[in-house]
C-alpha positions in Angstrom: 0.0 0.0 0.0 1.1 3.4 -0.7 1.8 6.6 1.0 -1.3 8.1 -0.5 -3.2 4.9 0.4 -2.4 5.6 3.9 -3.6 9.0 3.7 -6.7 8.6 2.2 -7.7 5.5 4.4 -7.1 8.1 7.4 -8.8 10.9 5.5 -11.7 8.6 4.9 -12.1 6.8 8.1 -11.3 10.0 10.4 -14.6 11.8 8.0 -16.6 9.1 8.5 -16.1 8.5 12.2 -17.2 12.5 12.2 -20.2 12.2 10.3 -21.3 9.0 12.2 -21.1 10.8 15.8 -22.8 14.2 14.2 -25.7 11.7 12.9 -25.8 10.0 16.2 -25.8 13.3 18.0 -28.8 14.5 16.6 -30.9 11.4 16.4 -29.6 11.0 20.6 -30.7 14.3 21.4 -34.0 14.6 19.9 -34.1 14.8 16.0 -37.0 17.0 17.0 -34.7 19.6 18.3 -32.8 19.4 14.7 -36.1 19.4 13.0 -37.5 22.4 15.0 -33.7 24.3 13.7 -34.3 23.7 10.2 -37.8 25.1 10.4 -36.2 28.2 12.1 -33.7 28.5 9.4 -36.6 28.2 6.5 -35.4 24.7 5.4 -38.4 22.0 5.9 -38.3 20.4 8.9 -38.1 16.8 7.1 -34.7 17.1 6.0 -33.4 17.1 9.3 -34.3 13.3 8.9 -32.2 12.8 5.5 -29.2 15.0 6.5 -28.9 13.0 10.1 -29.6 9.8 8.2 -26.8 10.5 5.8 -24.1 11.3 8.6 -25.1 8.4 10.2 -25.5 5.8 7.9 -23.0 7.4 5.4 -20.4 7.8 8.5 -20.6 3.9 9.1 -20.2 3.3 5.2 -17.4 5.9 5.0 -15.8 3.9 8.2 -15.5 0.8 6.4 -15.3 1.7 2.8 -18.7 1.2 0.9 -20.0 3.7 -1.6 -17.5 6.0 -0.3 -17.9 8.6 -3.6 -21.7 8.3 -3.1 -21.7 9.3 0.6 -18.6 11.8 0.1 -20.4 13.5 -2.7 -23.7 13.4 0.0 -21.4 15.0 3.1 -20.4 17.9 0.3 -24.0 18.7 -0.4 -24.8 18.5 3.2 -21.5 20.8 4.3 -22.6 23.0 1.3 -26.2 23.4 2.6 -24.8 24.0 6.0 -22.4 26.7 4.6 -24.5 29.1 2.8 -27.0 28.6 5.3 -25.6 28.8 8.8 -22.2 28.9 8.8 -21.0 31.7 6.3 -22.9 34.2 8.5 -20.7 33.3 11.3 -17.5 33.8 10.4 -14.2 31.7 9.7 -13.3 30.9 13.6 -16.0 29.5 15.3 -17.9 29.4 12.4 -17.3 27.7 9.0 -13.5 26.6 9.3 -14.3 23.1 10.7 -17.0 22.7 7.8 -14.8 23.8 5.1 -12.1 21.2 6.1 -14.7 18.4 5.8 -15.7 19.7 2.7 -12.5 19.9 1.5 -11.9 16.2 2.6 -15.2 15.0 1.1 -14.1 16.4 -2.1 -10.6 14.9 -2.0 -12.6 11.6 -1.5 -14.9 12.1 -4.5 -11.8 13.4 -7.1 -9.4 10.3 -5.2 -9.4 6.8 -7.0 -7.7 5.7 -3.8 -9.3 5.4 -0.7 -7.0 2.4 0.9 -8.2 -0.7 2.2 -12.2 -0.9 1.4 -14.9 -2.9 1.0 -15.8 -0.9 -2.4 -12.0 -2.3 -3.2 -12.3 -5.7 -2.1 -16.2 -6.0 -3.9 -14.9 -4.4 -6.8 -11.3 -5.5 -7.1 -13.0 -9.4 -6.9 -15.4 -8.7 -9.8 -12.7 -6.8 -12.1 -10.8 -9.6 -11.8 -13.6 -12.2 -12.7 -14.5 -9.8 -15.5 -10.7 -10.0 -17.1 -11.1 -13.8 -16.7 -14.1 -14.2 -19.4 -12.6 -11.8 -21.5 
């Protein structure tokens, strides 16, 4: 394995680990609560469901390496939402400068053929092979 292997398996699995406990959070402290913020901010209240859905459920996949530019290209949209909505308004520190560096990891994720040991790898890697063989 690479040095950039190694990288991006950190990058990946340190993003998803992030994602997971920010999903967890909000589902743990009353998705209500979340719900009740997006309505505040004038985004509908049900997408509180499919952005704490996508942390959590992406953050596991990101974690072990399934669908990884599917769920990488979610977390951008979501950081993106989150930026122009919230966080821009805040400022840099103590506002969007945590955001931005998961969105810039996301998008390393999403432009990166490598992500390191995965399950995407070993699923795909398996069936590549099998497809040279009847070739």
């Amino acid at each position: 394995m690479s040095r950039q292997e190694i990288g991006a398996f950190i990058l990946r699995v340190i993003l998803g680990v992030i994602f997971f406990v920010h999903g967890l959070d909000k589902f743990q402290a009353g998705i209500g609560n979340t719900v009740g913020f997006f309505d505040s901010i004038g985004i509908p209240g049900f997408f509180a469901y499919i952005v704490a859905t996508i942390e959590l459920v992406g953050g596991i996949a990101m974690v072990i390496g399934f669908g990884t530019n599917i769920v990488a290209y979610l977390f951008a949209i979501i950081l993106l939402g989150a930026l122009l909505t919230v966080k821009l308004s805040a400022g840099f520190l103590g506002g969007y400068e945590f955001d931005l560096a998961l969105l810039g990891m996301s998008i390393h994720i999403v432009l990166s053929n490598s992500t390191g040991p995965s399950l995407d790898n070993s699923i795909f890697s398996k069936n590549q092979d099998k497809l040279l063989k009847v070739s």
